[in-house]
C-alpha positions as CSV (number, residue, x, y, z in Angstrom):
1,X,100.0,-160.3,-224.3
2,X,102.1,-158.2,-222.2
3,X,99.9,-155.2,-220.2
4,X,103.2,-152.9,-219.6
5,X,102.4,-150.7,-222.2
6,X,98.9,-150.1,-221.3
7,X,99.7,-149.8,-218.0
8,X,102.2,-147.1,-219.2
9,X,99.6,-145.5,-220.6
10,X,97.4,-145.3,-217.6
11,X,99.9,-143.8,-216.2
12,X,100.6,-141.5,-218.0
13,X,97.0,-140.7,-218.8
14,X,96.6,-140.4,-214.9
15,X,99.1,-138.3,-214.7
16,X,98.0,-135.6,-217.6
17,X,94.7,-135.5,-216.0
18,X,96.2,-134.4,-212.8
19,X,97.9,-131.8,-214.2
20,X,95.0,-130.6,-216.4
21,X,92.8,-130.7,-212.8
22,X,95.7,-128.5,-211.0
23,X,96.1,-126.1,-214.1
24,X,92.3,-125.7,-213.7
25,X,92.1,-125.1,-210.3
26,X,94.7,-122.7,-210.8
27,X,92.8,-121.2,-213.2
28,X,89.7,-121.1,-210.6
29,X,91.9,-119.8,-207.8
30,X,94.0,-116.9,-209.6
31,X,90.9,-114.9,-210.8
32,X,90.0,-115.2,-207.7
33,X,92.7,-113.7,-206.0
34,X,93.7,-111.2,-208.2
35,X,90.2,-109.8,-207.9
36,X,91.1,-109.8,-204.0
37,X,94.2,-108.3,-204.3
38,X,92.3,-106.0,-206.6
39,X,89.9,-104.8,-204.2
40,X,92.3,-104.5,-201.0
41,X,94.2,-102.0,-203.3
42,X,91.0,-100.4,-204.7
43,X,89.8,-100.0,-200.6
44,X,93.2,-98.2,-199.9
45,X,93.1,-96.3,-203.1
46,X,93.6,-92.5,-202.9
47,X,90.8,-92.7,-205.9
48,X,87.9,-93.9,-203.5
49,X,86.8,-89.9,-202.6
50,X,88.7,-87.9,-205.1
51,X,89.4,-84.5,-204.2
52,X,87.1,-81.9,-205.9
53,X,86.6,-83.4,-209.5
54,X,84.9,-81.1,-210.7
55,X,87.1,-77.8,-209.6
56,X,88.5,-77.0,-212.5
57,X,85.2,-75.9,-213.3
58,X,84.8,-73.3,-210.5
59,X,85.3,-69.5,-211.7
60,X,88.5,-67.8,-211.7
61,X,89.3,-64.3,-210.6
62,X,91.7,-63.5,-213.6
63,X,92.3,-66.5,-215.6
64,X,90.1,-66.0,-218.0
65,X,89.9,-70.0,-219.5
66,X,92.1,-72.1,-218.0
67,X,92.9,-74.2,-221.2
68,X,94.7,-71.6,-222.0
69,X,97.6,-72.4,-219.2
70,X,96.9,-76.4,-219.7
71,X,100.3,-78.2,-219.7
72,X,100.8,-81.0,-221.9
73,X,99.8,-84.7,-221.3
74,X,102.3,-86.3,-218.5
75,X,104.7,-89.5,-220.2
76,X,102.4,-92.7,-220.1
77,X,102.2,-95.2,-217.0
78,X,104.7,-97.7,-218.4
79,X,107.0,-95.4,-220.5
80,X,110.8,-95.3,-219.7
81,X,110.5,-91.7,-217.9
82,X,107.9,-92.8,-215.6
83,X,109.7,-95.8,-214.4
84,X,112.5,-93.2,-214.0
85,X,111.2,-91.2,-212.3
86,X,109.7,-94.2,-209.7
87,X,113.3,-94.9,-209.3
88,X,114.4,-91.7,-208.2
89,X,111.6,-91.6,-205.6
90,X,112.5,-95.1,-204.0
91,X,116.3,-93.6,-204.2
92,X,114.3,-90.2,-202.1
93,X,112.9,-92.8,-199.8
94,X,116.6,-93.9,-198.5
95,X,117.3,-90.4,-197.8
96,X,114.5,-89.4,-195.6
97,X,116.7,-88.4,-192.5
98,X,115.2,-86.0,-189.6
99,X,115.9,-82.8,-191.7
100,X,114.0,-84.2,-194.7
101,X,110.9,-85.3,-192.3
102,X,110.8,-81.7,-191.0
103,X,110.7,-80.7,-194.4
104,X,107.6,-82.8,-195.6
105,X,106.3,-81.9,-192.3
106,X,106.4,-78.3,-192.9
107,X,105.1,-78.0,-196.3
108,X,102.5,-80.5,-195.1
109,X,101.0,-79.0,-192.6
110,X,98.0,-77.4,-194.2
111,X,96.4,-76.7,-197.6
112,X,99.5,-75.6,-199.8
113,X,98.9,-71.9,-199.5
114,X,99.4,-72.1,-195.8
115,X,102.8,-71.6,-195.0
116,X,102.8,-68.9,-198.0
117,X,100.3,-66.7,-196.1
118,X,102.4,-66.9,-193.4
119,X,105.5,-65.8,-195.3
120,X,103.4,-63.0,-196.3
121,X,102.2,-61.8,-193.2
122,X,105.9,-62.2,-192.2
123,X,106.6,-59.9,-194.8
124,X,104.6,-57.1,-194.5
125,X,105.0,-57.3,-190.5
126,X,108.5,-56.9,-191.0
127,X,108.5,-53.7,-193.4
128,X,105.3,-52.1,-191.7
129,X,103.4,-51.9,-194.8
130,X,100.2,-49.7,-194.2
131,X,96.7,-51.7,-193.7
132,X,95.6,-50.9,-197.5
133,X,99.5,-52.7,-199.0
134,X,99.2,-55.3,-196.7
135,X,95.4,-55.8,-197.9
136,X,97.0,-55.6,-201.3
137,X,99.6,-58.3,-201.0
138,X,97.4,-61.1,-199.2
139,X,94.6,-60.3,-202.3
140,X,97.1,-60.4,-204.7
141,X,98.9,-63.8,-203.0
142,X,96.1,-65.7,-202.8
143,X,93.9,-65.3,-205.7
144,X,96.9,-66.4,-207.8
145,X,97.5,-69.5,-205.6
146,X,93.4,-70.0,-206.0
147,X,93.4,-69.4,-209.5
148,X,96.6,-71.8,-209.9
149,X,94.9,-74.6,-208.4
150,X,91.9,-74.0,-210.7
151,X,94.1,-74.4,-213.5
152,X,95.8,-77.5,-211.7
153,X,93.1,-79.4,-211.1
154,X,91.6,-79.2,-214.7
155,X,94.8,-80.7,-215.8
156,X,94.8,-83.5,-212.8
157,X,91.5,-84.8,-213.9
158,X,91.9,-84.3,-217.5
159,X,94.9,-86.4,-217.4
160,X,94.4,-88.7,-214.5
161,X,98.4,-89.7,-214.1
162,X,97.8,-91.7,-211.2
163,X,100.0,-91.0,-207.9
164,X,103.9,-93.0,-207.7
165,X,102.5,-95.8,-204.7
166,X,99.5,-96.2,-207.1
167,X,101.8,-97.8,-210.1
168,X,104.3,-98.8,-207.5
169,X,103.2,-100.7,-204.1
170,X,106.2,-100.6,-203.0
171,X,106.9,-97.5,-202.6
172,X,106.7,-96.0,-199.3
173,X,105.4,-92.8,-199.0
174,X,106.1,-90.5,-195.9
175,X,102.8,-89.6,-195.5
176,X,98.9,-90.2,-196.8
177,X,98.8,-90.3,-200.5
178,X,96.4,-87.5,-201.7
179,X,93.2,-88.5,-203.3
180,X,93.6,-86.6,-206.5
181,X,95.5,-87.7,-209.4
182,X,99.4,-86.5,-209.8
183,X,99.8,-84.4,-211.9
184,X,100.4,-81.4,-211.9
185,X,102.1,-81.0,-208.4
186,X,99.3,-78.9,-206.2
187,X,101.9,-77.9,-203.6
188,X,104.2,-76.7,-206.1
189,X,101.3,-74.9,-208.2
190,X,100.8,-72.9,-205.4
191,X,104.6,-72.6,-204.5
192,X,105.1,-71.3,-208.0
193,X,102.6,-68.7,-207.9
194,X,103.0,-67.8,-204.4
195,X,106.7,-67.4,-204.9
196,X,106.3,-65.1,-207.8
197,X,103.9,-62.9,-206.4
198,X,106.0,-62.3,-203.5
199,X,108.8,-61.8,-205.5
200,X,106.9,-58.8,-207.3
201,X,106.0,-57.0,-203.9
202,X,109.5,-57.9,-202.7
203,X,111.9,-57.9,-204.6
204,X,115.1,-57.8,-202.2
205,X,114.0,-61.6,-201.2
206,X,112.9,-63.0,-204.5
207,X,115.7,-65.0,-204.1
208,X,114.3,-66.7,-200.9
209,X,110.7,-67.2,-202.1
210,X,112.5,-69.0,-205.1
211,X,114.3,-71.3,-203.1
212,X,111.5,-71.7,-200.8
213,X,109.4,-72.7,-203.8
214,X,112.0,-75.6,-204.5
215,X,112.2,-76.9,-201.4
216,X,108.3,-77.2,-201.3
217,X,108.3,-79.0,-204.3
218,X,111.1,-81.3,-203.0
219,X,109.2,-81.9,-200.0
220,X,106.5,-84.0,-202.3
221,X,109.2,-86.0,-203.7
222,X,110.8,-86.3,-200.5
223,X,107.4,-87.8,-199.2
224,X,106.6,-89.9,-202.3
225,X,103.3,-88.4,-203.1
226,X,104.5,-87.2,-207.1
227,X,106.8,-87.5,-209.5
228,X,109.6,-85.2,-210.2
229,X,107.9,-83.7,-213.8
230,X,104.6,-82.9,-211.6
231,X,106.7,-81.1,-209.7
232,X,108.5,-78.8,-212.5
233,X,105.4,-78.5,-214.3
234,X,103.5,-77.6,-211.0
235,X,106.0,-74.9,-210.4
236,X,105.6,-73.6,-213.7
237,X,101.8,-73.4,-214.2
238,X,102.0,-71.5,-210.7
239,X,104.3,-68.9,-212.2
240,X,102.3,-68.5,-215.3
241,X,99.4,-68.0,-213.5
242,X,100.9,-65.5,-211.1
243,X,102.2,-63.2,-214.5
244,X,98.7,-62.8,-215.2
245,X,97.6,-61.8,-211.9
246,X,101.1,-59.2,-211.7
247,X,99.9,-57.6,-215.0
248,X,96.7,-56.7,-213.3
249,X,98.3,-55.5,-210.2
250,X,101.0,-53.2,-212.2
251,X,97.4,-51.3,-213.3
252,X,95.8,-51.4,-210.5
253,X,96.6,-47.6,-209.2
254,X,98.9,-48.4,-206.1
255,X,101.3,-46.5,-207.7
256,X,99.5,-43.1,-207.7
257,X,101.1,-40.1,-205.8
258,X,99.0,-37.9,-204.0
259,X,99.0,-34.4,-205.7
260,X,96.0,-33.2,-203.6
261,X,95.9,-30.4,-200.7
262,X,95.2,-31.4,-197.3
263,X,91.8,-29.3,-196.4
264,X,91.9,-27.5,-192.7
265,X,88.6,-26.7,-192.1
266,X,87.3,-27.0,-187.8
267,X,86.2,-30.5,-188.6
268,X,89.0,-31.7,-190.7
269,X,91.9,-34.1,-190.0
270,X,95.4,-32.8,-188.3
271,X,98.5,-33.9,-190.1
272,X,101.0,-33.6,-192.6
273,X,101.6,-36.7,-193.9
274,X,98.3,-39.2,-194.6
275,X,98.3,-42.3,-194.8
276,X,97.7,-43.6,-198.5
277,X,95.2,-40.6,-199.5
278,X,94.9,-42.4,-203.2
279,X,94.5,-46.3,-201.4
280,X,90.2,-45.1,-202.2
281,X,91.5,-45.1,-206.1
282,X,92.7,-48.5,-206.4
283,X,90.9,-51.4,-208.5
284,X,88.9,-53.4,-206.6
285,X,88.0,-57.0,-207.0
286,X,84.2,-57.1,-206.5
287,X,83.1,-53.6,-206.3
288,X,83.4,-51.7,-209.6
289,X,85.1,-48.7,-207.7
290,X,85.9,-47.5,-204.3
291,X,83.5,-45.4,-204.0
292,X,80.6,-47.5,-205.1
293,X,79.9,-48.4,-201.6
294,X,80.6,-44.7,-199.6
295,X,78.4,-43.7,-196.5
296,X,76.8,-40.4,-196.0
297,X,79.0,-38.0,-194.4
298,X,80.0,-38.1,-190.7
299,X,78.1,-35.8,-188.5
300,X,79.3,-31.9,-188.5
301,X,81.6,-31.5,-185.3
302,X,78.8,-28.4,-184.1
303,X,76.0,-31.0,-184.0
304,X,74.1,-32.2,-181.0
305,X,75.1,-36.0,-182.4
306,X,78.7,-34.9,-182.5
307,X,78.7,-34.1,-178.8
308,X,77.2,-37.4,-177.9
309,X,79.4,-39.2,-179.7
310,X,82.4,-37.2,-178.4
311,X,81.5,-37.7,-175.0
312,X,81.0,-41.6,-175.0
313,X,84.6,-41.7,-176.3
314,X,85.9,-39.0,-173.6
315,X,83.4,-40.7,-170.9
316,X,84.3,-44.3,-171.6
317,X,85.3,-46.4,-168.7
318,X,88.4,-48.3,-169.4
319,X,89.1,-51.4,-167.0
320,X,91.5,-54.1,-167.5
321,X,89.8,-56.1,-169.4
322,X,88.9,-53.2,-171.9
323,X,92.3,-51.8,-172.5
324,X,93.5,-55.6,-173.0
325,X,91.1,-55.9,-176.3
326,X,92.3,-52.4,-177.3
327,X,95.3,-53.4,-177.4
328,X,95.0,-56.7,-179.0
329,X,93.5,-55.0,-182.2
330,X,95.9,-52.5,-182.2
331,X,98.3,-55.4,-182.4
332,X,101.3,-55.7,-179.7
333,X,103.8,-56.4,-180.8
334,X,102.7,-57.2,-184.4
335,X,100.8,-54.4,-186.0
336,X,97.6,-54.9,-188.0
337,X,95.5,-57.6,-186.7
338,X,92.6,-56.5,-188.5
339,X,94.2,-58.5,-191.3
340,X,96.3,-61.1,-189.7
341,X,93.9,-62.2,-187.1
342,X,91.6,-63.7,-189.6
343,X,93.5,-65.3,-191.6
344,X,95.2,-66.7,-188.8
345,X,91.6,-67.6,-187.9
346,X,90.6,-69.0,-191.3
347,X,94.0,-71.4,-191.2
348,X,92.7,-73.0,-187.9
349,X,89.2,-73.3,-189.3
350,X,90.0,-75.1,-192.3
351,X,92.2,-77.6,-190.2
352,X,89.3,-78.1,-187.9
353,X,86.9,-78.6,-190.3
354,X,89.5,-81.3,-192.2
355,X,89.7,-78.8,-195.6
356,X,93.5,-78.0,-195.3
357,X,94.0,-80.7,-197.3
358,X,91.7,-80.0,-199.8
359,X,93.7,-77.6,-202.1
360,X,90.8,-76.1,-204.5
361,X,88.4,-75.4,-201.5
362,X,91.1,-73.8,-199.0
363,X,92.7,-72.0,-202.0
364,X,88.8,-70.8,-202.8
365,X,88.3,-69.6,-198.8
366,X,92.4,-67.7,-198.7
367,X,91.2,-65.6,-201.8
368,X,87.5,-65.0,-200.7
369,X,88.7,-63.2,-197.2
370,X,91.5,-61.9,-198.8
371,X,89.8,-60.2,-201.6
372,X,86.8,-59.1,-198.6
373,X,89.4,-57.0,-197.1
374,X,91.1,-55.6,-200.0
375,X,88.0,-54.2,-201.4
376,X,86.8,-53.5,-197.8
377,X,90.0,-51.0,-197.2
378,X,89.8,-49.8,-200.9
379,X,86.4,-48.6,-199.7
380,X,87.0,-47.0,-196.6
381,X,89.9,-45.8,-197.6
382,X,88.0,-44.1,-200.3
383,X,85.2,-42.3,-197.7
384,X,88.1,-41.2,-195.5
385,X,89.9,-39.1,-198.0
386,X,86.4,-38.1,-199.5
387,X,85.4,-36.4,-195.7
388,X,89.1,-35.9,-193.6
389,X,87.2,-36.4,-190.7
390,X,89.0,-35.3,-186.8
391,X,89.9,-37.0,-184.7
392,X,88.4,-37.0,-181.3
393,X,91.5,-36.2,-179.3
394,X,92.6,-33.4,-182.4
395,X,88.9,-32.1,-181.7
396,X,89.6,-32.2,-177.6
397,X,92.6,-32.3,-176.3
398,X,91.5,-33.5,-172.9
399,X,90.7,-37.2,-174.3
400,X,93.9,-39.5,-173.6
401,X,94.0,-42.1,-176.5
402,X,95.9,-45.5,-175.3
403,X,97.9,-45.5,-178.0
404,X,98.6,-42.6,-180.9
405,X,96.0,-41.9,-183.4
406,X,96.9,-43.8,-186.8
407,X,98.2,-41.5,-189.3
408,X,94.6,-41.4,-191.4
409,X,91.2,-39.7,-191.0
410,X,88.9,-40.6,-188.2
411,X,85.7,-41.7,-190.5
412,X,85.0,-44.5,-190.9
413,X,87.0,-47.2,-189.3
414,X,89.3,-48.7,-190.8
415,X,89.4,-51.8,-188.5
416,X,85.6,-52.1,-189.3
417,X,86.2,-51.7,-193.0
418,X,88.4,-54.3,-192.7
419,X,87.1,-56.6,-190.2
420,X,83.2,-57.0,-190.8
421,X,83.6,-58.3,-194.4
422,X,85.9,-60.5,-193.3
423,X,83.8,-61.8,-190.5
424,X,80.7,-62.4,-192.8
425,X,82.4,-64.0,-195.4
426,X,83.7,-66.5,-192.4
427,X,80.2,-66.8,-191.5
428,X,79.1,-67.6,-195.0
429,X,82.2,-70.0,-195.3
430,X,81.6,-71.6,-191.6
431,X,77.7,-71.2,-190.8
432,X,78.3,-73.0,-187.3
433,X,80.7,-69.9,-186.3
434,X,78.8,-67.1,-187.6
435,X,78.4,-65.8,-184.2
436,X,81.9,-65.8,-183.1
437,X,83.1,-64.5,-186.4
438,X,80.8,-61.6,-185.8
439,X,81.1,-61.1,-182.6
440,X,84.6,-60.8,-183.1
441,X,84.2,-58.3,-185.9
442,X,82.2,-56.3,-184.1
443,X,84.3,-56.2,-181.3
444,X,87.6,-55.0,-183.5
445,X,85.5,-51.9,-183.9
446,X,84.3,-51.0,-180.4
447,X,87.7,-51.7,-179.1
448,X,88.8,-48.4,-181.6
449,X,86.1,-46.5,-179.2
450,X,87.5,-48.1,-176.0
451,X,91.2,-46.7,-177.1
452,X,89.9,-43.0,-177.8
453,X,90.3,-43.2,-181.0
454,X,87.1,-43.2,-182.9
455,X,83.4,-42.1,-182.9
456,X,80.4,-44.8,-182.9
457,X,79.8,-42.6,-186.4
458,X,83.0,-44.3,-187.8
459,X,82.2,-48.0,-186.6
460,X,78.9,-47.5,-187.8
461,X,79.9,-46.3,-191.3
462,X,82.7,-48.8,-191.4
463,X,80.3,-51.8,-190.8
464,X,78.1,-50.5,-193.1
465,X,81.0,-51.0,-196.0
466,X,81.8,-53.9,-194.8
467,X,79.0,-55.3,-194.8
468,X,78.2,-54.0,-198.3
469,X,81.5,-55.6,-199.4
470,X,80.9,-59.1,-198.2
471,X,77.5,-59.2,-199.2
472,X,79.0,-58.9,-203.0
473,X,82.2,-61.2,-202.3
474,X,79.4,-64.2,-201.1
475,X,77.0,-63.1,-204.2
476,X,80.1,-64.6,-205.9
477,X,80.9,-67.9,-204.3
478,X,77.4,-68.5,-204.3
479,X,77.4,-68.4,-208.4
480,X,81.7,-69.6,-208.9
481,X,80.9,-73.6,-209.1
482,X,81.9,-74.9,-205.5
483,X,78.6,-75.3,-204.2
């Protein structure tokens, strides 16, 4: 009996088994480690603290349901456009040479209505709108960008696309993946509507907000944070939402002429040409008229209060110090400070508080102070025109102001009108820096009485509306859903 065969079949046996133990250890091991590689992913996922879920939810200003402005569903993870589109971003990647970097780095440097505010301010600087337009234009800019983003992030979270370095790992993105989904763009939401908006006030440079608008949206690709159809939706759900918000502001009065006279009685204002006598008119945001919030009158200029107040202005004893604040709220060299100043502050707040990359929430802070001032100047605006109050150095020649009176009644402050709401809705939005905020609006109006240019009447009455103003602008966030 020969034993080759069996042995053969030993063999071969042995050597089956072998493979069947390997294949199941394999099958052990591989669960294993794909549930590791699994998990490292999942801990550098962008998904781990998503960005405001629930936003879309939060209340608009004039978008009245943002399914209306929904776009449709993005192309699927693993359709032929999506892998497309991953290609052209690892083709973007290669490109990335110092100007492209400053690119990303500019459009990336706060929330994605930052650098549009500052194009606005820019703007208005520039043409030397008056403090009422300039109001206007920031109101206008940012509650469509806030109102875009709204809309936006409904759609993100609706549709979940997830972000390019999410389906592809090896891409390599130029900076930190947000933790929101993709789609729509949020930097070119806010580019759209920001770029139409400015494009309605100013018209002679639509062409640069629409180029401007591009290259923000080319600055995500660039940094390999969306795909290019996030982008041109993005950019077109911004400029939907911005039509809306221009239909409202084509109604909203700022086109009235002033067909009134210009009264001349002892206590009345000096002039020839006022400032925006029909700003009181225009449609406010959270008061249902300018006048809904209009102080008492100012004090007649033959009362014993009148002389007080006259003399503290004439009497006041300017140092260094003094005239150096003055002048800061006057603005030198750039005029109106009662409006760029906080929003300059509010930019530096969100950054230190790490919300300048959280689009919703800085969107929802932009349009909160913005729409405080607006309605803040609509108001004042409204009581000055109502009285034509003097000013102090029409009334007595012998007070030297630091600077020329402003070409609008004495009462109330505008600066105040301006300023306080803005400061307490900074205070609501920043608890921790109430204080400063308020010691800072409340400064913006005594410095008007340190230049010789208004009564404590004025910067009483002026806090009093602006007070009044804020107090309805936070009545609203506390009830819009971002609490």
């Amino acid at each position: 009996m020969s034993y080759q065969p069996l042995k053969n079949s030993l063999l071969t046996i042995t050597i089956l088994l072998c493979a069947l133990t390997n294949v199941r250890a394999q099958e052990n091991v591989a669960p294993e480690s794909a549930q590791i590689a699994e998990q490292a992913r999942a801990a550098h996922s962008p998904r781990n603290k998503p960005i405001e879920p629930r936003a879309g939810d939060w209340k608009t200003w004039v978008i009245r349901d943002t399914g209306d402005f929904l776009p449709g569903r993005p192309a699927p993870d693993n359709s032929r456009s999506t892998r497309e589109e991953l290609q052209q971003l690892r083709g973007l990647a290669g490109q990335r040479d110092n100007a492209a970097r400053e690119m990303i780095a500019y459009w990336d440097a706060g929330s994605p209505g930052y650098r549009w505010n500052e194009l606005a301010i820019s703007a208005w600087q520039t043409r030397g709108l008056s403090g009422p337009r300039s109001a206007r234009v920031m109101a206008l800019l940012n509650v469509a960008i806030y109102d875009a983003l709204i809309v936006a992030w409904d759609a993100k979270y609706r549709y979940d696309r997830p972000r390019p370095a999410e389906l592809d790992s090896s891409l390599r993105t130029a900076i930190a993946t947000p933790a929101s989904p993709s789609y729509p763009s949020e930097q070119a939401v806010a580019a759209g509507a920001a770029a139409a908006i400015l494009s309605y006030i100013f018209p002679t440079d639509a062409e640069l907000y629409r180029a401007k608008a591009a290259e923000a949206g080319r600055s995500r690709l660039l940094a390999g944070v969306n795909f290019s159809s996030d982008v041109e939706v993005g950019l077109r759900l911004g400029q939907w939402v911005a039509a809306q918000v221009i239909a409202r502001a084509q109604a909203d009065g700022s086109d009235a002429v002033f067909t009134g006279t210009i009264p001349t009685g002892p206590c009345n204002w000096r002039g020839t040409t006022p400032n925006e006598p029909t700003a009181g008119t225009w449609r406010p945001w959270v008061l249902s008229a300018g006048n809904e919030v209009r102080p008492g009158p100012p004090p007649p200029c033959d009362s014993a209060q009148f002389a007080t107040e006259l003399a503290e202005v004439k009497n006041f004893p300017r140092t260094f110090n003094s005239n150096t604040r003055a002048f800061f709220w006057q603005g030198n060299p750039q005029p109106l400070p009662a409006l760029s100043y906080w929003l300059t502050q509010l930019g530096q707040k969100l950054a230190e508080y790490r919300l300048d990359h959280n689009p919703p929430r800085a969107a929802r802070a932009y349009a909160l102070v913005s729409v405080a001032a607006f309605d803040g100047g609509v108001a004042g605006w409204d009581a000055k025109y109502a009285y034509w109050y003097i000013r102090p150095s029409q009334f007595d020649t012998a007070i030297t102001t630091l600077f020329p009176n402003p070409g609008h009644p004495s009462y109330p402050s505008a600066h105040s009108s301006f300023s306080i709401p803005q400061a307490e809705v900074l205070a609501y939005l920043f608890p921790a820096e109430a204080a400063f905020f308020r010691a800072q609006g409340a400064e913006a109006g005594e410095a008007r009485i340190w230049a010789g240019i208004h009564y404590r009447s004025d910067i009483t009455a002026g806090a009093v509306i602006g007070k009044a103003v804020a107090d309805k602008v936070i009545a609203r966030a506390r009830t819009d859903g971002a609490q």
